[in-house]
C-alpha positions as CSV (number, residue, x, y, z in Angstrom):
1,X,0.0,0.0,0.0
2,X,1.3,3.3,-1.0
3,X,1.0,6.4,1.6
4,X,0.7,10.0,0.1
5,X,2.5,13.3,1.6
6,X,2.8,16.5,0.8
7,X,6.6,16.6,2.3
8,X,8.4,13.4,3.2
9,X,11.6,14.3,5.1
10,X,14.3,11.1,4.8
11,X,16.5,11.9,8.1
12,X,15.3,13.0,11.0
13,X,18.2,14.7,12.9
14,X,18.0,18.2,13.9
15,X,17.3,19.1,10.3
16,X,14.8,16.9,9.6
17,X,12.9,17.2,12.6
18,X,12.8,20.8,12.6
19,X,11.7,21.2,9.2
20,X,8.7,18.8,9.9
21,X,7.5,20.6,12.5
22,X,7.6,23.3,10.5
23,X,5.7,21.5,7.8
24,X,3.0,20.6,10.2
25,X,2.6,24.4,11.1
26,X,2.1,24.9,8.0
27,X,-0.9,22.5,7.4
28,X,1.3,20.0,5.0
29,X,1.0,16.5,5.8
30,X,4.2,15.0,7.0
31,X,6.7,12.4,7.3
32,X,9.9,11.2,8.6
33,X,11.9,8.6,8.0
34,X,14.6,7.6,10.2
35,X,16.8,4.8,10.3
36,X,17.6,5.4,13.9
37,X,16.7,7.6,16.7
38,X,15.0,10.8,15.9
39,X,18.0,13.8,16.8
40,X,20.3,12.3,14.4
41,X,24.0,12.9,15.0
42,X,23.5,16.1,17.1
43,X,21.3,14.6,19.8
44,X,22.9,10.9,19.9
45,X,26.6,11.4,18.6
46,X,27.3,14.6,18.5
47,X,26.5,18.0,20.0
48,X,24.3,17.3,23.3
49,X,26.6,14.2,24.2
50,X,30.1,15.8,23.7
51,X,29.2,19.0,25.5
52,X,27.6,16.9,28.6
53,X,31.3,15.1,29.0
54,X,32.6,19.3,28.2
55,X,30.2,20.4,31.1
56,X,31.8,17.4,33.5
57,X,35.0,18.7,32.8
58,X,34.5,22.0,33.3
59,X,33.1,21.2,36.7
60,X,35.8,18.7,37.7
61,X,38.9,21.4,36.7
62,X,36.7,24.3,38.9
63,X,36.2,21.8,42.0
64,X,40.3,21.1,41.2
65,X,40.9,24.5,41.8
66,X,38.0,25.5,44.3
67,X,40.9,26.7,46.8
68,X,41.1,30.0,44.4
69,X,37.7,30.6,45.4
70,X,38.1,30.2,48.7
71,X,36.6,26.6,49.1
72,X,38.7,24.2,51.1
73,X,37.2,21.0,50.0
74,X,38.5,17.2,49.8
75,X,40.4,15.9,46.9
76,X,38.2,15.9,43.8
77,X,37.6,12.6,42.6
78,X,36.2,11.4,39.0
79,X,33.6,9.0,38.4
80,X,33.5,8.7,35.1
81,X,30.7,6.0,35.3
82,X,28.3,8.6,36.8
83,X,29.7,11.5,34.1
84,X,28.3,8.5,31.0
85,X,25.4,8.1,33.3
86,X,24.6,12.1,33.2
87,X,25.5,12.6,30.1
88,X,22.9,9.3,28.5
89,X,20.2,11.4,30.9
90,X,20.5,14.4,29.1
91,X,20.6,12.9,26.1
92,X,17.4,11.1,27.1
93,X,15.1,13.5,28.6
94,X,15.7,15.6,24.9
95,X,15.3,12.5,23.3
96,X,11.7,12.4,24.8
97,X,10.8,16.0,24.3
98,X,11.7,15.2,20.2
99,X,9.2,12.8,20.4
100,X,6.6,14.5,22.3
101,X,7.1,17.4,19.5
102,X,6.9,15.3,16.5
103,X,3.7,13.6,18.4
104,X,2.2,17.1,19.0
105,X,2.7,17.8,15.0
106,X,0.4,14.4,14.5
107,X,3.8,13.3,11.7
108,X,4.2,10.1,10.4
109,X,7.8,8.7,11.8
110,X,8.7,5.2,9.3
111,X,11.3,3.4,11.0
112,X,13.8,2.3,8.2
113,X,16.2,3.2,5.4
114,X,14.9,5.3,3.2
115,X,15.5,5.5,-0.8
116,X,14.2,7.4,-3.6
117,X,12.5,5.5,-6.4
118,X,12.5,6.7,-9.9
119,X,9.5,6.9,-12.3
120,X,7.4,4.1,-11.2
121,X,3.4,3.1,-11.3
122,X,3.5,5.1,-8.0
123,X,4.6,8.5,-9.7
124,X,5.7,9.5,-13.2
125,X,8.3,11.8,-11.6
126,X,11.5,10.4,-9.3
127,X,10.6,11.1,-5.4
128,X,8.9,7.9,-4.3
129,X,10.3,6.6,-1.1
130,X,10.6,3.0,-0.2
131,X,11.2,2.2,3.4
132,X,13.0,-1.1,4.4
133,X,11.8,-1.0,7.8
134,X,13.8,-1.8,10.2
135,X,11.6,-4.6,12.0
136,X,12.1,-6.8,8.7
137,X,8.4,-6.3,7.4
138,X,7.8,-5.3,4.2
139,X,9.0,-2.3,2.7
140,X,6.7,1.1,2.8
141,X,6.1,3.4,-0.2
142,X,5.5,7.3,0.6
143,X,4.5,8.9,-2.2
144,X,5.2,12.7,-2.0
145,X,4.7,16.1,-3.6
146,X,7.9,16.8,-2.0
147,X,11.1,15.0,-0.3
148,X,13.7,16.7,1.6
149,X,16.6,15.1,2.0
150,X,18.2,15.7,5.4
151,X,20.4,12.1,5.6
152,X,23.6,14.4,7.7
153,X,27.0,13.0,7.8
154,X,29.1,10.5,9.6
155,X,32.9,10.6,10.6
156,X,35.7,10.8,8.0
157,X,38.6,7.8,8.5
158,X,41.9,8.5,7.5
159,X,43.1,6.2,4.8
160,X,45.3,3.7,5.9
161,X,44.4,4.1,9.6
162,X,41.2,1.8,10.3
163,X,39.3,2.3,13.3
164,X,38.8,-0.9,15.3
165,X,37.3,0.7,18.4
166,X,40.0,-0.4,20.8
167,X,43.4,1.7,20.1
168,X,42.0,4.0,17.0
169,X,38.7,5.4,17.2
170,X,36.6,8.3,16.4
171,X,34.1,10.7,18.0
172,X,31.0,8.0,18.0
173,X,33.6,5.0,20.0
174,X,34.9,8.1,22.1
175,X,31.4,8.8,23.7
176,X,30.9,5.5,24.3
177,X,33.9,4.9,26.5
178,X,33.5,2.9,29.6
179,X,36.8,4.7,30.7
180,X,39.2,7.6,30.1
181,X,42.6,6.6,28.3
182,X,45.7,8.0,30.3
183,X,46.8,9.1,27.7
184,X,45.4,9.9,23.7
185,X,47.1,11.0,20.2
186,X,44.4,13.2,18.9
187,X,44.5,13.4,14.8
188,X,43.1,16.8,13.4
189,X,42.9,20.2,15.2
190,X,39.3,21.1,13.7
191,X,36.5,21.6,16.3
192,X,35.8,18.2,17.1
193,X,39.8,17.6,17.8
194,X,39.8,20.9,20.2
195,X,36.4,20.1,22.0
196,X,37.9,16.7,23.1
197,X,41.5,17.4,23.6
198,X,40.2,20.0,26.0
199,X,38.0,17.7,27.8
200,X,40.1,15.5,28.1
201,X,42.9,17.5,29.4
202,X,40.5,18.7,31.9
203,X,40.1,15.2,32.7
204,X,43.5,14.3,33.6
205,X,44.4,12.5,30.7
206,X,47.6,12.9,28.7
207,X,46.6,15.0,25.0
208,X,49.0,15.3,21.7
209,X,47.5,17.2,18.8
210,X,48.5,16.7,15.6
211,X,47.0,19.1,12.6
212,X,48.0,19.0,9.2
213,X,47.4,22.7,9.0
214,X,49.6,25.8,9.8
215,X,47.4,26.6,12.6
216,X,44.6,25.2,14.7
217,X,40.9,26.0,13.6
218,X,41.9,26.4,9.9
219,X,38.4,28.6,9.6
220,X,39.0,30.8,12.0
221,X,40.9,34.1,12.7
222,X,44.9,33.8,12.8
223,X,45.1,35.3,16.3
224,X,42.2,33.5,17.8
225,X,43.9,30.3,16.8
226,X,47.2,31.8,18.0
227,X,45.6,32.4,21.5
228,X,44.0,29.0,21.8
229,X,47.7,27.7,20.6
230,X,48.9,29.3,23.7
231,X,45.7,28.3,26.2
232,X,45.9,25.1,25.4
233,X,49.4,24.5,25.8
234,X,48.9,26.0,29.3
235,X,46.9,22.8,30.1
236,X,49.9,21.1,29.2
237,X,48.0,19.9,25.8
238,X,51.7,19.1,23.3
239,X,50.0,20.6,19.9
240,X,52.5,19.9,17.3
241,X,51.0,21.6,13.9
242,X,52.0,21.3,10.5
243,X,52.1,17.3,10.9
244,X,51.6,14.8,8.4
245,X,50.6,12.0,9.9
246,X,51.8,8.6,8.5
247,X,49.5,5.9,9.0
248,X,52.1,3.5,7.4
249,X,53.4,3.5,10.9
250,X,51.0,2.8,13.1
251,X,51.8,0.4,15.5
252,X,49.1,-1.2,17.9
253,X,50.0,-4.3,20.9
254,X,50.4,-4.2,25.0
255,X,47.7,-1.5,25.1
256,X,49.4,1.5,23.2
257,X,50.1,2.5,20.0
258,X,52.5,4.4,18.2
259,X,52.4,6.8,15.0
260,X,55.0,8.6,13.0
261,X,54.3,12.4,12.0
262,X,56.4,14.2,9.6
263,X,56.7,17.8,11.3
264,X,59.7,20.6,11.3
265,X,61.2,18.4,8.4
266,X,61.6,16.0,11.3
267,X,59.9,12.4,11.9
268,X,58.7,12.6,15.1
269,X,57.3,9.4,16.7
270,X,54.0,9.6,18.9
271,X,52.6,7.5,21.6
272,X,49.7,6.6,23.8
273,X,46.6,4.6,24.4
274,X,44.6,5.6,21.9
275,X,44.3,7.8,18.8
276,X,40.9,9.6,18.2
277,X,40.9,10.7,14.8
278,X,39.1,13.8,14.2
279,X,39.7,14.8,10.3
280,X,36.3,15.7,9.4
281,X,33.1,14.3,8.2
282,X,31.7,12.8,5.0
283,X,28.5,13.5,3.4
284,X,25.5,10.0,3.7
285,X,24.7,10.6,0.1
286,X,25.4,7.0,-0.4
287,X,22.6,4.3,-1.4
288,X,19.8,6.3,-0.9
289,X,18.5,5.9,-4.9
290,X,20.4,9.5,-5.8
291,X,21.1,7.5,-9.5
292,X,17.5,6.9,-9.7
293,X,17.4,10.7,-10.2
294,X,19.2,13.7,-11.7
295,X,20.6,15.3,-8.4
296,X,24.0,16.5,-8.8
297,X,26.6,15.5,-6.6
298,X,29.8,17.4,-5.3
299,X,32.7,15.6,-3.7
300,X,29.9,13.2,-2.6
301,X,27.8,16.5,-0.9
302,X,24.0,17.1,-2.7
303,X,24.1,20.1,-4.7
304,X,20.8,22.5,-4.4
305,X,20.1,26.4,-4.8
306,X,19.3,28.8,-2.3
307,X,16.5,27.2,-1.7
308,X,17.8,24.1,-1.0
309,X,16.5,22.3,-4.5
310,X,18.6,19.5,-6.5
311,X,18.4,19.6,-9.9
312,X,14.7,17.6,-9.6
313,X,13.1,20.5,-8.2
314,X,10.6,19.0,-6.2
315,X,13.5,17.1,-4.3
316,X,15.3,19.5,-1.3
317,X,18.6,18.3,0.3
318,X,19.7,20.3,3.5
319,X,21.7,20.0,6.9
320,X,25.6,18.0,6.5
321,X,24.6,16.6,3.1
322,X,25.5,19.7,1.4
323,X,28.2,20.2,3.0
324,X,28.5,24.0,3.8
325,X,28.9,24.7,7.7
326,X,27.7,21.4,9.1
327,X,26.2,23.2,11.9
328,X,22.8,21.7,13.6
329,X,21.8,25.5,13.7
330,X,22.2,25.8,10.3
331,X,20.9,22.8,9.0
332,X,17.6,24.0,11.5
333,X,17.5,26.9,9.2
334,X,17.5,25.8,6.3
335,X,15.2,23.0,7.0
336,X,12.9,26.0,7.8
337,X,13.8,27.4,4.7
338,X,13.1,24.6,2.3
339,X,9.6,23.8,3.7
340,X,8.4,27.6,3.7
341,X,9.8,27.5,-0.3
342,X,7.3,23.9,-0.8
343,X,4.9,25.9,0.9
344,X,5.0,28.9,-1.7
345,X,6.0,31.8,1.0
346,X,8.7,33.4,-0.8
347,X,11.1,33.2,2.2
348,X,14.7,35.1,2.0
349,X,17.6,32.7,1.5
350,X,20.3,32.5,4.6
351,X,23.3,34.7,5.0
352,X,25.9,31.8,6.1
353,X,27.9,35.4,7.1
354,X,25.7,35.5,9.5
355,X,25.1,32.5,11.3
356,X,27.8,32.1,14.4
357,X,30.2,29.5,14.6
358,X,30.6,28.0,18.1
359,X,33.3,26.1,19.8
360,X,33.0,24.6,23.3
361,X,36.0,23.9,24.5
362,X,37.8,25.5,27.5
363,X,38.5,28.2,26.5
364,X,35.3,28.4,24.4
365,X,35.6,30.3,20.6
366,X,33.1,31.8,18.9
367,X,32.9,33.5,15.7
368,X,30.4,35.0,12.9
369,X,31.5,37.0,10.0
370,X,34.6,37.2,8.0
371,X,37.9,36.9,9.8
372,X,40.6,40.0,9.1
373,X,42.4,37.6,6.8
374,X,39.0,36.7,4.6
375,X,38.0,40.5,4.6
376,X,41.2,41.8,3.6
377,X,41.1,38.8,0.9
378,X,37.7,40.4,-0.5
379,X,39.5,44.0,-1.3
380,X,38.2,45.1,2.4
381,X,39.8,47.8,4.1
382,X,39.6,47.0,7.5
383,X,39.9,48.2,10.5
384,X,40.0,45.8,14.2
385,X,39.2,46.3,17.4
386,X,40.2,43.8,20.4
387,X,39.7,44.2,23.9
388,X,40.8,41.8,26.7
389,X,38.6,39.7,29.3
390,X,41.5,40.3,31.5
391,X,39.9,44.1,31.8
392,X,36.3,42.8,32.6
393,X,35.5,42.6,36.0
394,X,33.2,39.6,35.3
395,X,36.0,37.9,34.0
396,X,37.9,38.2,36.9
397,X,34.9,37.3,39.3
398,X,34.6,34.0,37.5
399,X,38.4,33.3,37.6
400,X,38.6,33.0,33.9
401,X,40.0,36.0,32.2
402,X,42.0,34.6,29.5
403,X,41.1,35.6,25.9
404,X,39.4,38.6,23.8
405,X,37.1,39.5,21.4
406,X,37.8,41.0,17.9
407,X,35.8,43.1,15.9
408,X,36.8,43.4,12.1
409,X,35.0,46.5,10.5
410,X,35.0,47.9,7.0
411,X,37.1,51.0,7.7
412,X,35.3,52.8,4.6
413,X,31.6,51.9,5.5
414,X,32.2,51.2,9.2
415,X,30.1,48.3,8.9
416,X,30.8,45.1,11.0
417,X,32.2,42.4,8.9
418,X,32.7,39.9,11.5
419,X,32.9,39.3,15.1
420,X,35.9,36.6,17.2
421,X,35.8,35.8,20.0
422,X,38.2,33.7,22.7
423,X,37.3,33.3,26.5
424,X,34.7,32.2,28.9
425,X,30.9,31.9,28.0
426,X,31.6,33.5,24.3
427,X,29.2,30.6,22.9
428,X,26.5,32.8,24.5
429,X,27.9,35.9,24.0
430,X,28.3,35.4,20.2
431,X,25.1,35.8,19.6
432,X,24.7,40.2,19.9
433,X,27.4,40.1,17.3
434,X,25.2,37.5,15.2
435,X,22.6,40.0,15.4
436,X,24.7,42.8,14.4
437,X,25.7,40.9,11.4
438,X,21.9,40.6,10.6
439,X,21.3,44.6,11.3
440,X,24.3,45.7,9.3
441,X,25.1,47.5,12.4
442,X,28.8,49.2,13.2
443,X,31.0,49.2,16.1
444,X,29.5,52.8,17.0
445,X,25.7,51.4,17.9
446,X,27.5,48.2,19.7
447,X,29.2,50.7,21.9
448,X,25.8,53.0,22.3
449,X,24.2,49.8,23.3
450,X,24.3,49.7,27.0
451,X,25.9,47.0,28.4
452,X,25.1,45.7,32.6
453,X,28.0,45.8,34.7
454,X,29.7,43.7,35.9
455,X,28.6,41.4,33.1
456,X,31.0,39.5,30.4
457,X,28.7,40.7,27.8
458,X,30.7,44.3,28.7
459,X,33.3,43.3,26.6
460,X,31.7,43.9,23.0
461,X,31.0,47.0,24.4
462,X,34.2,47.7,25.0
463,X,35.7,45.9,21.8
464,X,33.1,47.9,19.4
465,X,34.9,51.7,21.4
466,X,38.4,49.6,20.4
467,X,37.8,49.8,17.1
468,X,37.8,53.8,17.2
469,X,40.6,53.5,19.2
470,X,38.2,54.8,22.2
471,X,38.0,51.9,24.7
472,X,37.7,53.4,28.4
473,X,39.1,50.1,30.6
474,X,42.3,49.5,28.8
């Protein structure tokens, strides 16, 4: 028996999810398919899991040095048992509200693989979806006006190095550990890399870096990676960039291995337990019935407009799949997006210059915009303003002062081209500057915008006068 939608979404991550509820709004009937757990990778692998292990970590290194504060209390110990344990409930009471959500939007949710059918007694166009379900009965056919395809991503290997879950492993075997390695070769100094070195430095264990690139965060601004550099070596984190790894010399026995990294012209030979590797993510375009149609493909990533169509119009593909950001509050967006264009309200297409990019490590990094390096690349002049936490009394109340935000403006326009920022709770504070992006506003209304005191947010006040060369505190 054949089922008939208006939208059927294959994937039903943070993407997928988001864009049916926003379907439902809109009166269209609805369905998800999902081959495992609605959240996708954000909710189950990815974003709410990692930062509930950052969060544990955080707390553990603040109870290690409660004495700062004043707090005489017995030596901390770590239960890393109880930190899985909170982290699977967090995990679990979102999990819930998801459900309760998609419930509440009265959408379909298939169980199973989905994959897209070309011309066939079911439609004269490409677009029907066959389920294989994933309690072995027979396959389901949805037969839409519209599929969006919101499939995500999973973790990149490294040729030559095969993850076997006990000395190599990536992000998904790193959540699931039952305990913490003394020691860990991490491979790639992208955000996932950062977000786990630092928790697990903060965890006691034992962290080498090793990015192929000249600097960590490849995407971000020069001296915000130069900063974190310096930060992280503080937690006695080795970061050793410019290494080519060579996987031809991986050796694995008597619970360690070893890998050889060309670096400073030098081979240089690494140890430890285990090596996360942490070199990206590829694009689940694969077996989903993409030849049964005439989507375009890029590298593997589904290539669509700014309205998030293939080249069979009435197909969308958005979230990791197209590659881009790869940002659950991006793919959110343009979930949003895509449905609003199926529903025929004209909506505007995303500025990516505008949507902030987060880090969570410790220290945390945020960023929206163009960094001074991109804008100058762009025939920008450019002017910068940077202001230290150390000068913020917040900072200093919290016992985390290192850092800064930087404010890149057009020196011509005085426009805001893009906002950095290094230091505690900037994942939160990123978001004035996100906004400022959207207004087209300049460092002159940040600064007229009155800032609480003492508060951290004090310091894009104070960044936006630097920028003028008119900050009061420093």
């Amino acid at each position: 028996m054949a089922h008939e939608y208006d939208v059927v979404i294959i994937g039903g991550g943070t993407g997928g999810y988001v864009a049916a509820i926003r379907a439902s709004q809109l009166g269209l009937k609805t369905a998800i398919v999902e081959k495992e757990a609605l959240g996708g990778t954000c909710l189950h692998k990815g974003c709410i899991p990692s930062k509930a292990l950052l969060r544990s970590a955080e707390v553990f290194r603040t109870v290690k040095r409660s004495e700062e504060f004043g707090i005489e209390a017995e030596k901390a110990i770590l239960n890393f048992n109880k930190v899985q344990q909170r982290k699977a409930g967090v995990v679990d009471r979102l999990y819930k509200g998801v459900q309760q959500l998609i419930k509440k939007g009265k959408i379909d949710v298939y169980d199973g693989f989905g994959r897209i059918l070309g011309p066939s007694i079911f439609s004269p166009l490409p677009g029907t979806v066959s389920v294989e379900m994933s309690d072995g009965s027979e396959n389901e056919m949805l037969v839409p006006k519209n599929v969006i395809i919101a499939t995500g991503s999973r973790t990149k290997s490294l040729p030559g190095l095969d993850i076997d879950d006990t000395y190599i492993i990536t992000s998904d075997e790193a959540l699931e550990m039952e305990r913490l390695p003394s020691s860990m070769i991490i491979i790639g100094g992208g955000v996932i890399g950062i977000e786990w070195a630092s928790m697990l430095a903060d965890f006691g264990v034992e962290v080498t870096i090793l990015e192929y690139a000249e600097q960590l965060l490849a995407a971000e601004d020069q001296e915000i990676a130069k900063e974190l550099e310096r930060l992280l070596k503080k937690k006695n984190i080795n970061v050793v960039t410019k290494a080519k790894v060579q996987p031809e010399t991986c050796l694995k026995g008597d619970g360690m291995v070893k890998i050889s990294a060309v670096a400073d012209g030098q081979i240089k030979e690494f140890a430890a337990e285990k090596i996360l590797v942490a070199v990206g993510r590829d694009p689940n375009s694969n077996n989903i019935g993409l030849q049964n149609t005439d989507i375009e493909l890029d590298n593997g990533f589904i290539k669509v407009n700014e309205y998030y169509q293939t080249k069979e119009s009435h197909i969308y593909a958005i979230g990791d799949v197209i590659g881009g950001l790869q940002l659950a509050h991006a793919a959110s967006h343009e979930g949003v997006k895509a449905v609003e264009h199926i529903a025929g309200q004209d909506p505007s297409p995303i500025t990516y210059d505008h949507v902030p990019k987060c880090i969570y490590s410790t220290p945390e990094i945020a960023s929206v915009g163009l960094t001074e390096y991109q804008a100058k690349e762009k025939g920008f002049k450019v002017k910068t303003g940077k202001f230290p936490f150390q000068a913020i009394g917040k900072a200093l109340i919290f016992g985390d002062d290192d850092g800064f935000v930087k404010i890149v403006s057009d020196a011509d326009t005085n426009d805001i081209l893009g906002v950095h920022m290094i230091g505690p709770n900037v994942t939160d504070l990123i978001s004035e500057a996100g906004l400022a992006r959207v207004l087209d506003a300049t460092p002159w209304e940040i600064s007229h915008t009155v800032h609480p005191h003492p508060s951290l947010g004090e310091v894009m006040g104070e960044a936006a006068l630097a920028v003028d060369g008119r900050a009061i505190h420093i």
